[in-house]
N, C-alpha and C positions, 0 to 999 in steps of 0.2 A: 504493500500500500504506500501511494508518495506521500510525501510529508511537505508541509507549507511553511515556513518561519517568516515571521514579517516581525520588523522592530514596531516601537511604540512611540506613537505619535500623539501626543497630546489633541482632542480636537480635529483628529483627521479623518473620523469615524472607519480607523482600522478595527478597534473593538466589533463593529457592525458586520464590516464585511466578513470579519473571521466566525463569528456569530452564525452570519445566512450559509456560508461553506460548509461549515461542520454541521448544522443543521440537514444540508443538504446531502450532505456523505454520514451522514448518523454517526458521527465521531464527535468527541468533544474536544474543547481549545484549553491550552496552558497558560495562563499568564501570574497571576498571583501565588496561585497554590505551590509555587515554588520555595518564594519567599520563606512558607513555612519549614520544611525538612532542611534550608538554610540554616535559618536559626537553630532549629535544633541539634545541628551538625558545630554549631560555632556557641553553641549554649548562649544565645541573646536570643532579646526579645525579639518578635518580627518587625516590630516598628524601629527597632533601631537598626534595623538591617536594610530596610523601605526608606528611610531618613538617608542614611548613608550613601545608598545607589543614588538617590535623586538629587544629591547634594545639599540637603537640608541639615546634617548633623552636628553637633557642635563639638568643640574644641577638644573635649574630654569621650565625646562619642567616638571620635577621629582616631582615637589615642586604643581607644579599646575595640579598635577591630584591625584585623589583620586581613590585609588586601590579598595576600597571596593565598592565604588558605580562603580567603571567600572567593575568588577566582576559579581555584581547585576543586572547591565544592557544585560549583554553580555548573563550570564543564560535565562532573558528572553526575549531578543530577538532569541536567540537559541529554544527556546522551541516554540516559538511562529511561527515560521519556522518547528519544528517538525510537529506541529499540521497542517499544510498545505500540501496539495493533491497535488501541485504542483512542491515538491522538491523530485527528486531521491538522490542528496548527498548533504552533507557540509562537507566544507571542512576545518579544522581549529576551532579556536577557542573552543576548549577545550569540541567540543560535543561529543567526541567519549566517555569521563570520565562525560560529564552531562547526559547524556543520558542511559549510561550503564546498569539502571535496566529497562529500553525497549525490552521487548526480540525481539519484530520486528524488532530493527536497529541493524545492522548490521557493525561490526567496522573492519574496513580494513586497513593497514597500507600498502602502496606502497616503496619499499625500491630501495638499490641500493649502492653497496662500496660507499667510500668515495671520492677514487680516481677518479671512474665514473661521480660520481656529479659535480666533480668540474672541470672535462675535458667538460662537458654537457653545467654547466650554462657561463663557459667561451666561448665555442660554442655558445650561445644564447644570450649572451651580444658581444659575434664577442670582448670580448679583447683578450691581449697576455698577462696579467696581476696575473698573479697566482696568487699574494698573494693578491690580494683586493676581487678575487674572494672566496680564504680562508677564511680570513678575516668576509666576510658577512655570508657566511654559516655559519662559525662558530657562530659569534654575533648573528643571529635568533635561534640556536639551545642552544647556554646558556640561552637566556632570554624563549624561549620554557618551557627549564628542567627546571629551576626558579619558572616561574607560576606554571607549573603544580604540581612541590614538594610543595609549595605555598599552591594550594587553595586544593588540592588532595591527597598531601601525598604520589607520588606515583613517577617511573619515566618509560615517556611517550616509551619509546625504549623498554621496555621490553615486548615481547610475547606475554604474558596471559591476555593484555590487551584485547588483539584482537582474533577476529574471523577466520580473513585470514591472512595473510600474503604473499605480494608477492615480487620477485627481478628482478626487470626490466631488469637486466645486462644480463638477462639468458630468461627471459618470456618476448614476444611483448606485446607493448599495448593492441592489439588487443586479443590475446590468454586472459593478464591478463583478461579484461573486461566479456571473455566466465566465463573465471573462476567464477569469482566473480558471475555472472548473473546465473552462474549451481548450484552454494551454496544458492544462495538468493529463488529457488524453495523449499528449503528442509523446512522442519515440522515447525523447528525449528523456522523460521523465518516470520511464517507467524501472519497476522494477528490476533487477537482475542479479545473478548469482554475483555478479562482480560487485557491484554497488552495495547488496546484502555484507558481504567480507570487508568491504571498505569499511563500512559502518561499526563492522563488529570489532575491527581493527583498533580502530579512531576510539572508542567507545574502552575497549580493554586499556588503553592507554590512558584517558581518564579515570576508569576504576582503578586502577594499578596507582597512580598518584594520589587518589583521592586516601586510598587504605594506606600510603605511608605516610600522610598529613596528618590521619588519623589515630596514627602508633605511639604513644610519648616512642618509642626507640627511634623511632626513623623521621619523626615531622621535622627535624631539624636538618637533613640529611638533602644534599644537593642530588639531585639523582635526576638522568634522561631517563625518557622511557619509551620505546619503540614496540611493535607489536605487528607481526608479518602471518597473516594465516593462524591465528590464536597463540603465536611463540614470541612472548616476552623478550625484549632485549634492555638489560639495567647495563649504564655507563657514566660515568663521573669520577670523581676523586672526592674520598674521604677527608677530615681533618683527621688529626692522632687521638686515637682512643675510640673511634667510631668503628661500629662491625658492618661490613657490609654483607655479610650472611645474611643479618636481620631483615634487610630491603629484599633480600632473594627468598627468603622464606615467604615474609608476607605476600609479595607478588606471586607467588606458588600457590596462594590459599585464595588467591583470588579469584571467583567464580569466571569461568570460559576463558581461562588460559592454563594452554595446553602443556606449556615447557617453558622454561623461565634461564637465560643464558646472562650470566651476573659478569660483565669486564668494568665491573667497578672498581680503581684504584684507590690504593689506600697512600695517602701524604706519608705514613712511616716508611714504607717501601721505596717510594722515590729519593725519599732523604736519603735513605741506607744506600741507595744504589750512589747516588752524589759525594759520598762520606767513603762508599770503599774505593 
């Protein structure tokens, strides 16, 4: 089954179109319910984890979250949601860019002037408030461009990210959703044994990082991680006193990986090699 990822646009009534698609393919859409297994993966509350993404957090909220491990976690719970039969999109959270070497998903960005959005989300908040509604679009969409330059290198508003592109100002929900759903028959998008192993690839590479972020032995622990046809490949250098067994065990117990091949160096080794 393809998969759809569209980022989140304040006002641009993406929520809608992803709404009439999954309704239409009797699947349902991701977008919040993330947040939660976040938090509980990072032991905070879900609003501070909501605050944080949007750029809303303050000084001491900044201080008590850890970018890398919510980065880590987010890849796989995103992917761990790919691999489920039961999602037509997600929405948010940076799948459209984890996801991209997928050729079955499909990356849609829902658009819409600037003006429009912010006539829209003051409509659906019923204020008279312009500038708070500015205000929030704009503070979601810096800290947006942020991560995504951040973990990606890239920024989210351009094009060639995407597959479709559509402008609500001008296309109904309901047209856009035809749209989308007439693209998602093409060749291009369909399933296949190849695209399946990519995924499962991509996907074992996230669980395998996610389980040493999660180990007091290994969360501190520099480690690549690679994943060819379900066989794990660990590579990196140690500091002294660090076991790199630890990272090859846990990657071992990691569900759908098949063999786990450990050329993690260890910094005592090197020294010793420098020293005779």
């Amino acid at each position: 089954m393809p998969l759809i990822t569209m980022p989140r646009e304040m006002g641009s009534l993406g929520k809608d179109v992803a709404a009439e698609v999954a309704k239409r393919l009797g699947k349902s859409v991701v977008h919040h319910e993330i947040a939660d297994q976040l938090a509980n993966k990072m032991r905070l509350r879900k609003s501070h984890v909501m605050r944080f993404l949007e750029g809303k957090s303050g000084m001491w909220e900044k201080m008590a979250t850890d970018e890398t491990s919510l980065s880590i976690f987010t890849a796989d719970e995103i992917f761990r949601i790919a691999e489920s039969q039961d999602v037509a999109v997600i929405r948010g959270w940076g799948a459209t860019h984890l996801l991209n070497q997928v050729s079955h998903v499909m990356r849609v960005r829902v658009c819409a002037p600037y003006e429009t959005r912010v006539k829209r989300m003051m409509e659906r908040l019923k204020t008279d408030d312009q500038a708070f509604v500015d205000k929030e679009i704009r503070m979601s969409e810096e800290a947006h461009t942020a991560i995504t330059r951040r973990h990606f290198d890239l920024n989210w508003k351009d094009a060639e990210h995407y597959d479709l592109v559509l402008n609500t100002e001008r296309v109904s929900v309901e047209e856009c959703a035809s749209s989308l759903l007439d693209l998602l028959k093409s060749p291009h998008f369909r399933e296949t044994d190849e695209s399946r192993q990519r995924l499962r690839d991509l996907a074992l590479v996230a669980h395998v990082r996610a389980a040493l972020r999660n180990d007091e032995k290994t969360q501190k622990l520099h480690v690549n991680v690679e994943s060819a046809n379900g066989h794990v490949t660990l590579s990196g250098v140690t500091e002294r006193g660090e076991n790199s067994d630890n990272a090859a065990e846990i990657a071992a117990k990691t569900p759908g990986v098949g063999g786990v091949t450990n050329n993690i160096r260890s910094r005592d080794r090197q020294f010793s090699r420098l020293d005779s």
